[in-house]
C-alpha positions in Angstrom: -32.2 -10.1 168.3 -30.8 -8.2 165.1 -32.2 -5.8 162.8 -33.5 -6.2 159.1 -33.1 -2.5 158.1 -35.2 -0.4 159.9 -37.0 -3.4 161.6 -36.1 -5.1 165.1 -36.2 -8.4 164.9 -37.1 -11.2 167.8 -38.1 -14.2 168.4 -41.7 -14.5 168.7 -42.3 -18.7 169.5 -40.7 -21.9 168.2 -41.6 -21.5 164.8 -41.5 -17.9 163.5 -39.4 -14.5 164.1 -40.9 -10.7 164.2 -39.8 -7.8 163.0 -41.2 -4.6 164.6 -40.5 -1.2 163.3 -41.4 2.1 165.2 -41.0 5.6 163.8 -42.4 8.6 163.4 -44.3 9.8 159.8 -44.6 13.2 157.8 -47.1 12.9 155.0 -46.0 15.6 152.6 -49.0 15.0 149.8 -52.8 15.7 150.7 -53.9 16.0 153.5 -50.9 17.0 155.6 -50.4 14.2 158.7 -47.8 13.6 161.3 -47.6 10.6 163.7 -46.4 7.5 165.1 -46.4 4.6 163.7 -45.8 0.9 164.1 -45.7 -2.2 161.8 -44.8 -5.6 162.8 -44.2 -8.7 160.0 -43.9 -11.9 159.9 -40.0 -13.0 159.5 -39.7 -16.7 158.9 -43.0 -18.3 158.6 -44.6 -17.0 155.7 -47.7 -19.6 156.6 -48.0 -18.2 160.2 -51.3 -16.1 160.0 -50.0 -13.1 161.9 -53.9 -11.4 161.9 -54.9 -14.6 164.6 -53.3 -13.2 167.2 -54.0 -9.9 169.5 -51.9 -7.4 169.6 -51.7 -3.6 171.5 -49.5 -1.2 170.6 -49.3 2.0 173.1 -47.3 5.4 173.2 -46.6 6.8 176.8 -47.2 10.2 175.8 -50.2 9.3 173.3 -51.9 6.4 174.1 -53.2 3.7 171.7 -52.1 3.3 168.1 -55.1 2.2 166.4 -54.6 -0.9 163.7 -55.0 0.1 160.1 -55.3 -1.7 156.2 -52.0 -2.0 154.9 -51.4 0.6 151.7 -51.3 -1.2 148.4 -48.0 -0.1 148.5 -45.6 -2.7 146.2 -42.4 -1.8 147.8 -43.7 -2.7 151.1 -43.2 -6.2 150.2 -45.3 -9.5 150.4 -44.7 -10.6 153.8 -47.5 -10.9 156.2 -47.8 -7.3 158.0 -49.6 -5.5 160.5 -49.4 -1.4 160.5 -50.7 0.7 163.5 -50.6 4.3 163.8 -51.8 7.7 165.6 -52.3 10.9 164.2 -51.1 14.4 166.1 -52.5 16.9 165.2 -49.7 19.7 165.8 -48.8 21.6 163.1 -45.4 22.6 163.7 -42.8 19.5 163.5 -40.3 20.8 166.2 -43.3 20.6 168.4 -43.7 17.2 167.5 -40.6 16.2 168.0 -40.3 17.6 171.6 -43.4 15.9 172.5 -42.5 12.4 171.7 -39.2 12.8 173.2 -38.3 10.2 175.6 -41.8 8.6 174.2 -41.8 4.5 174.8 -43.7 2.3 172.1 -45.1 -0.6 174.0 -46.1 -3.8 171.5 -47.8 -6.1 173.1 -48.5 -9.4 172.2 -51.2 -12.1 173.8 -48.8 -14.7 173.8 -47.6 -13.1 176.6 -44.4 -11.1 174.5 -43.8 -7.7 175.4 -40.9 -5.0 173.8 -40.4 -1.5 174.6 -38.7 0.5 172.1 -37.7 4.0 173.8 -37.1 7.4 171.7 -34.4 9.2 173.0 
């Protein structure tokens, strides 16, 4: 296990590595949204379709992050990605913050592969 900036990485089988990155988000422009989010990429087999396999991703405190299209986005580079999020809908960010304290993200993979990544 190491970390590629702000993304974990694992092993995920023989042939290819993960890299998983939990957070929260603050959209500033538009509509204004805060939530959690999740994305998970392919590390070192740029041929291993990553959208073949199943995949949940759950808060404790919030329940299901639901998968979304990647943003055209091209500093979010080229490697094969998955993105899930959920919105809250509080307003106030301090409010937010206390509520997803001690919150554990739970990615789950159908290969049997489960992480827990705990905000403390």
């Amino acid at each position: 296990m190491g970390t590629d900036r702000e993304f974990t990485l694992l092993k995920f089988n023989d042939i290819t590595d993960i890299g998983i990155e939990c957070g929260f988000y603050h959209q500033f422009v538009g509509d204004k949204e805060r939530g959690l989010t999740t994305r998970i990429r392919i590390k070192k087999n740029r041929k291993f379709d990553l959208r073949n396999i199943k995949v949940m991703v759950k808060s404790s405190k919030l329940g299901e992050l639901k998968q979304r299209e990647l943003p055209d986005i091209p500093y979010l580079d080229s490697l094969p990605t998955l993105l899930f999020d959920k919105q809250i809908k509080i307003k106030r960010r301090n409010k937010v913050f206390k509520l997803i304290e001690n919150d554990t993200i739970t990615v789950e993979f159908d290969n049997g592969m489960k992480y827990q990544f705990v905000n403390k």
